[in-house]
C-alpha positions as CSV (number, residue, x, y, z in Angstrom):
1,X,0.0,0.0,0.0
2,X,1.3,3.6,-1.2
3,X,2.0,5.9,1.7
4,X,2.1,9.2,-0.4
5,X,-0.7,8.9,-2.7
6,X,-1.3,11.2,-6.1
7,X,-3.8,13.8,-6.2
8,X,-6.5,13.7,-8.8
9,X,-7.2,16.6,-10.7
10,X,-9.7,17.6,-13.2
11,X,-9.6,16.8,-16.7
12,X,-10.1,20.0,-18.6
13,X,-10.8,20.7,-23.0
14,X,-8.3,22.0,-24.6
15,X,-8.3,23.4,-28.2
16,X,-6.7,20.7,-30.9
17,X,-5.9,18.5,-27.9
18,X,-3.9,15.4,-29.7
19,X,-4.1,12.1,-28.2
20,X,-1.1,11.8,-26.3
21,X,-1.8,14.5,-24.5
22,X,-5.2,13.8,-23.9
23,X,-3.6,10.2,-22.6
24,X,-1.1,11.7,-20.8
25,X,-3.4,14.0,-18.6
26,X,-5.3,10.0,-17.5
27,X,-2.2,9.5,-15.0
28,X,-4.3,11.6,-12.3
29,X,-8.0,11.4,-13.7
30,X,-9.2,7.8,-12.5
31,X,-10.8,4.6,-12.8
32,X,-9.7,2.9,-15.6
33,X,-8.4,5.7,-17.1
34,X,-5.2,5.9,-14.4
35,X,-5.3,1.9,-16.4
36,X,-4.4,3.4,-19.3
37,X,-1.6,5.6,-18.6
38,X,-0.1,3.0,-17.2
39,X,-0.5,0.1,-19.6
40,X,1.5,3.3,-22.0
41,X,4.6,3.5,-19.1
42,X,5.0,-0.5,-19.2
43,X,5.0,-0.6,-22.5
44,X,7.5,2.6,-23.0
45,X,9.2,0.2,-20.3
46,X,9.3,-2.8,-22.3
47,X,10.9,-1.5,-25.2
48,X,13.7,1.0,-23.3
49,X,15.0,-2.1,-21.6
50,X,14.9,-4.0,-25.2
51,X,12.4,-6.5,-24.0
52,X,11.0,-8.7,-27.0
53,X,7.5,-8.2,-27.0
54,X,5.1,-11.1,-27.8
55,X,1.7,-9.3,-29.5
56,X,-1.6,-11.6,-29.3
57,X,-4.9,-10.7,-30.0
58,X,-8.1,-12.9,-31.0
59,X,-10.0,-12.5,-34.5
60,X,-12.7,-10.2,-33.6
61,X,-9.8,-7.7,-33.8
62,X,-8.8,-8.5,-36.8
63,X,-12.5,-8.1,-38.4
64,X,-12.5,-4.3,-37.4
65,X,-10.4,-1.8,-39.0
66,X,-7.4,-2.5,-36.0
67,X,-6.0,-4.9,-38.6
68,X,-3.9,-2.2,-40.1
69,X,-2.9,-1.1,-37.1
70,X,-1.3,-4.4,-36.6
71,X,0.1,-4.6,-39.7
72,X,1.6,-1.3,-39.0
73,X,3.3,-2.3,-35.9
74,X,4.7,-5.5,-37.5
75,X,5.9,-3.7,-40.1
76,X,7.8,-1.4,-37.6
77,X,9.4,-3.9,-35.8
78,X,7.4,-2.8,-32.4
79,X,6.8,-6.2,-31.9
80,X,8.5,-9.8,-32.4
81,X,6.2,-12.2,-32.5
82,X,2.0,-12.4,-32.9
83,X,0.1,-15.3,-31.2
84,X,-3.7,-14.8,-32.3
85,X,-6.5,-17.4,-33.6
86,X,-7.5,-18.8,-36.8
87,X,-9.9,-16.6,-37.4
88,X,-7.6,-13.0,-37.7
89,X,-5.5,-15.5,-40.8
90,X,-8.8,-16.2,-42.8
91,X,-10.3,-12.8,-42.2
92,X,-6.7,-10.9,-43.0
93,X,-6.3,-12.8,-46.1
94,X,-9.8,-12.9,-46.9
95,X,-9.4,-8.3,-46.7
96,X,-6.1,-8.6,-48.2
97,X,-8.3,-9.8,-51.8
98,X,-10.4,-7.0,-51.9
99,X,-13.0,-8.6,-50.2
100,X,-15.4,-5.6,-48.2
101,X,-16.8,-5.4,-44.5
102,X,-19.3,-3.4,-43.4
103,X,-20.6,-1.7,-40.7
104,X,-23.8,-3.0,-39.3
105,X,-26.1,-2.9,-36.3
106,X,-25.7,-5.2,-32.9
107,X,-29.8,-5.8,-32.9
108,X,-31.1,-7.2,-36.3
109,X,-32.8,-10.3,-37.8
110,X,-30.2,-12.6,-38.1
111,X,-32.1,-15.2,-39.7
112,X,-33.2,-12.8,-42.3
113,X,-29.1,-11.7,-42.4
114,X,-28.1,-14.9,-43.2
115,X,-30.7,-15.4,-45.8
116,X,-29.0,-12.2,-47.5
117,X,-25.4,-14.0,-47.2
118,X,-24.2,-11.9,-44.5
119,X,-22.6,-13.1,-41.3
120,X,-22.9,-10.9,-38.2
121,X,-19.4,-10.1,-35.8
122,X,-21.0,-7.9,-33.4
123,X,-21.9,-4.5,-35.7
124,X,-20.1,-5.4,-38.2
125,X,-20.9,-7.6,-41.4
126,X,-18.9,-10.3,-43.3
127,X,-20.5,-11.4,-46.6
128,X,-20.6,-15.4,-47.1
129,X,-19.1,-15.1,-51.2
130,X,-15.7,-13.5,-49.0
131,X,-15.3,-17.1,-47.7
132,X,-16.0,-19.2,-51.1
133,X,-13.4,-17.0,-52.3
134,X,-11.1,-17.8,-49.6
135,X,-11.5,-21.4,-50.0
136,X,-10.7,-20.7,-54.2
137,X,-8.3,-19.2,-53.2
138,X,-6.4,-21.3,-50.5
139,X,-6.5,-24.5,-52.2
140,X,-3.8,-23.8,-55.1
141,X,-1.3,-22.5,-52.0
142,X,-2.0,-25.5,-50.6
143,X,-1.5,-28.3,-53.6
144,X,1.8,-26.0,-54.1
145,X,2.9,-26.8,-50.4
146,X,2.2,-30.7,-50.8
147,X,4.2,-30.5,-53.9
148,X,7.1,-29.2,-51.3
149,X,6.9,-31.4,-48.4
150,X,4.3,-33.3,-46.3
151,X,4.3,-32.1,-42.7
152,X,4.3,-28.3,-41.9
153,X,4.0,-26.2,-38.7
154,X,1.2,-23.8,-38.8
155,X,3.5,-21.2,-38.6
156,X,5.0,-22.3,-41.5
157,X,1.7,-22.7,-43.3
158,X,0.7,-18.8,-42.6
159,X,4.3,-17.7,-43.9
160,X,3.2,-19.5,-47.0
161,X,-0.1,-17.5,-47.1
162,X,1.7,-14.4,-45.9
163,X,3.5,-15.3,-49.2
164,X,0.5,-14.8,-51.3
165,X,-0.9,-11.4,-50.3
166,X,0.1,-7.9,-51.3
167,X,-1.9,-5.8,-49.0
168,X,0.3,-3.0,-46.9
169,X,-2.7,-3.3,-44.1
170,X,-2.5,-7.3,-44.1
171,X,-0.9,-8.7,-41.2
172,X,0.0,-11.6,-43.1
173,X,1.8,-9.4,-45.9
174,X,4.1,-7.3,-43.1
175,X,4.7,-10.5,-41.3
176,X,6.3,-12.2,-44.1
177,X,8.3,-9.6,-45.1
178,X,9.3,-8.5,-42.1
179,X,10.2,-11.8,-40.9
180,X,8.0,-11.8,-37.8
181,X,6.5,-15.3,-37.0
182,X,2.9,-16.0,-36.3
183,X,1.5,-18.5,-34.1
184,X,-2.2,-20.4,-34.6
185,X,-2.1,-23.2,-31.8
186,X,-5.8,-23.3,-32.7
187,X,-5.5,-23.2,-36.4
188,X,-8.3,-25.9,-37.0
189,X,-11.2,-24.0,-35.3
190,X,-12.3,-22.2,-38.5
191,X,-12.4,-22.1,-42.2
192,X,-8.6,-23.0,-42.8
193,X,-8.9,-25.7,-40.6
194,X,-11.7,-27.2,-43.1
195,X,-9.6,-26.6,-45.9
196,X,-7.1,-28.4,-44.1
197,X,-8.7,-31.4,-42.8
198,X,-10.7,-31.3,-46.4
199,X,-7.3,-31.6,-48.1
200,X,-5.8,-34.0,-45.7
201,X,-8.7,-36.5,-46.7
202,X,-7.0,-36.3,-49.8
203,X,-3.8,-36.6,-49.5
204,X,-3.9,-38.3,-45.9
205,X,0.0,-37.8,-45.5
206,X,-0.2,-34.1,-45.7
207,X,0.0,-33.0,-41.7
208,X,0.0,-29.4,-40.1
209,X,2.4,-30.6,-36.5
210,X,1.2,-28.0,-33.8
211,X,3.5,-29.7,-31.2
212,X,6.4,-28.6,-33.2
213,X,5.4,-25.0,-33.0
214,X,5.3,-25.2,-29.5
215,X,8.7,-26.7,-29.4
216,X,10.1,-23.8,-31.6
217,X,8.3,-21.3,-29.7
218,X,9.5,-22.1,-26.2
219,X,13.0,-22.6,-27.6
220,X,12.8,-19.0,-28.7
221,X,11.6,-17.8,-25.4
222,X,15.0,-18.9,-23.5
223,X,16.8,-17.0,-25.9
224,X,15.1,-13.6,-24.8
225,X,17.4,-11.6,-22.2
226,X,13.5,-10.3,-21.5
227,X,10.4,-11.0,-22.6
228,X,6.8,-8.9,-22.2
229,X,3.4,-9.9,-23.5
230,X,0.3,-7.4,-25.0
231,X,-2.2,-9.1,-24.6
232,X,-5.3,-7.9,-26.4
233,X,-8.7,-9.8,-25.2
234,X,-8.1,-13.4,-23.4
235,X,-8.7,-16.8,-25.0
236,X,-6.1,-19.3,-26.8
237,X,-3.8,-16.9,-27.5
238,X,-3.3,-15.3,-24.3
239,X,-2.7,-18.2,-22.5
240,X,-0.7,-19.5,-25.2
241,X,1.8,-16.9,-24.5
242,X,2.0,-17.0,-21.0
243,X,2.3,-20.8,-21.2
244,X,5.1,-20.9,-23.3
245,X,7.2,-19.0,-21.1
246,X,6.4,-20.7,-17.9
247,X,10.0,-22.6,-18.7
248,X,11.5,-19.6,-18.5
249,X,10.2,-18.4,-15.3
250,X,7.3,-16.8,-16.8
251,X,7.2,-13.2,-18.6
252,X,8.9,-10.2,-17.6
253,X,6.0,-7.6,-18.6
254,X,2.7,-8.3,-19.5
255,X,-0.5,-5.7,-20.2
256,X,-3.4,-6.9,-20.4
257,X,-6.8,-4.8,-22.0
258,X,-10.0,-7.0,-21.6
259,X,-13.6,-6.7,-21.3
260,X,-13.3,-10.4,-19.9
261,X,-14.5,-10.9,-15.5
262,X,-11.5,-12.5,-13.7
263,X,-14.8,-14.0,-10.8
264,X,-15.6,-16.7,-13.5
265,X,-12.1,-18.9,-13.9
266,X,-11.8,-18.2,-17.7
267,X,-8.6,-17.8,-19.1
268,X,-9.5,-14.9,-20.6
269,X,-10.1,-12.9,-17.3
270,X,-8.1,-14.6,-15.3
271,X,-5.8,-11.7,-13.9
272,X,-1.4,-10.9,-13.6
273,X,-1.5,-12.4,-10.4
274,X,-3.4,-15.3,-11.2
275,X,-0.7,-16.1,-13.7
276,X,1.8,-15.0,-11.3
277,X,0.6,-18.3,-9.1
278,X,1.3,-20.6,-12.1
279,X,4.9,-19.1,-12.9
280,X,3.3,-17.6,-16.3
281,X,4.6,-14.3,-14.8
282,X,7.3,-13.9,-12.7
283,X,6.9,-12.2,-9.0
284,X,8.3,-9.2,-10.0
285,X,7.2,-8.9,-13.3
286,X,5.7,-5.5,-14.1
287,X,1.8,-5.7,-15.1
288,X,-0.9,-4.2,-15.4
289,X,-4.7,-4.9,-16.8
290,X,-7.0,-2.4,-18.3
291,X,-11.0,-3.6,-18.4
292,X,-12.0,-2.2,-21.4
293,X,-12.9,-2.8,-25.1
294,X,-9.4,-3.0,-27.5
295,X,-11.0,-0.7,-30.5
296,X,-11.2,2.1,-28.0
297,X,-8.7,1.5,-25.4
298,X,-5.7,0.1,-27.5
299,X,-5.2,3.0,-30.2
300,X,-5.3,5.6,-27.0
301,X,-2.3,3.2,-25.5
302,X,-0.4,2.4,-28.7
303,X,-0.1,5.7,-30.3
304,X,0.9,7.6,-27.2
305,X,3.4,4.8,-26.5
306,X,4.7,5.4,-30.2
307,X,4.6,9.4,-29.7
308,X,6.8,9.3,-26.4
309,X,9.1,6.6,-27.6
310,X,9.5,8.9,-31.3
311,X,9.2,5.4,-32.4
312,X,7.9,6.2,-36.0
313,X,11.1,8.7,-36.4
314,X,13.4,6.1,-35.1
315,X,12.1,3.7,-37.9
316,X,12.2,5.9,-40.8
317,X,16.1,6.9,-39.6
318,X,16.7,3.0,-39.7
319,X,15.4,2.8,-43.1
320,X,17.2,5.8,-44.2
């Protein structure tokens, strides 16, 4: 328990306020603001003490427009390595061939939706034809693998799809050129996995080895000096993360922004300290959770983390 504690102070409008100020003034304002600030210090903490940052994220995520965000921060190095479900591959590729979401409403007829091909993900609305055409056109990618070997990690399998798509905003796209590995330990549980099983039927020595990818990603974990997590929403990839580096003594850093309850025993809200009991995060590792939803709450982190760090400048020097 603190004995000197901050004051608050009022939160006041200020003409062409930009977002890192407004951020900044959330050190003193509370709630989950105070949150906020200081999932933006542990992250600024993370990267001045050249921690390697593991980024994971569900699909949902990827379905709204903070796909490009992603992209963007894969691109710029801010992050090593992406842990995230099946569903952010199909949907990124599926965006990354033209194919349109739109905005829709939470409370509709979604018998009447479907019966216009349109599949509801919260407000927002994913045609059905986007997913023939991801089926037309994963299968030539993956007769062209076969043709190259039988047995592939899934990470191995995305790179191949990160292979095929030209999209700046595609996660996929900056993760294969940027040579930043992605991880799918749930890779079946969506569209890819029926084109996998599908074409495993026929050709029944063609296999997608997840235990390998563990091995490989735990292997890399020793190798980091230190080793912090963002952890956007809860689920597979979350845990995941934390799992992998219970070997090493469990993560340095970890921020966590979820809507998810720690009172139920999910994974998803289960809190730092929980993990802290498992050796997923070390005793003193620096964490810190902020209960709120990512499309609002992780642009307000991320770019004022990117402002006071001059990240953006810092990459464009490099690439000079």
């Amino acid at each position: 328990m603190k004995e000197v504690w901050d004051k608050i102070e009022d939160l006041r409008y200020k003409p062409d306020m930009k977002v890192k100020d407004l951020v900044g003034d959330f050190d003193r304002l509370g709630f989950q603001s105070i949150q906020v600030h200081r999932a933006v210090e542990l992250i600024k903490e993370m990267k001045k003490d050249n921690a390697k940052i593991v980024f994971t994220f569900t699909s949902n995520m990827v379905t709204s427009g903070l796909r490009g965000l992603f992209a963007q921060l894969i691109e710029m190095k801010f992050v090593d390595v992406v842990i995230t479900t099946v569903g952010s591959i199909e949907e990124d590729f599926i965006k990354a061939h033209g194919n349109k979401f739109v905005i829709g409403e939470y409370h509709v007829n979604d018998t009447k939706l479907s019966a216009k091909g349109l599949n509801r993900v919260g407000n927002i609305y994913i045609p059905t034809d986007s997913y023939i055409d991801f089926e037309k056109n994963v299968r030539p990618i993956l007769e062209k693998m076969y043709a190259g070997k039988k047995i592939w990690t899934s990470a191995e399998v995305i790179r191949e799809l990160g292979k095929n798509v030209k999209d700046k905003n595609s996660i996929l796209y900056q993760a294969y050129k940027n040579n930043v590995e992605i991880h799918c330990p749930a890779i079946m549980d969506g569209a890819l996995g029926i084109q996998l099983a599908s074409f495993q039927m026929e050709h029944p020595d063609f296999k997608v080895d997840c235990v390998q990818d563990l091995n490989a990603i735990i292997n890399e974990f020793f190798d980091y000096k230190k080793i912090g997590c963002i952890v956007l929403g809860g689920g597979v990839p979350k845990h995941y993360a934390i799992l992998s580096s219970i070997l090493r003594d469990g993560m340095d850093y970890a921020v966590y922004i979820t809507t998810a309850s720690p009172y139920s025993g999910s994974a998803s809200g289960a809190s730092t300290d929980e993990a802290r009991s498992w050796g997923k995060l070390k005793g003193t590792a620096n964490a810190v959770t902020v209960h709120g939803e990512a499309s609002i709450v992780f642009p307000l982190v991320i770019f004022k983390a990117l402002d006071d760090l001059k990240f953006s400048k810092k990459t464009k020097a490099k690439k000079n």
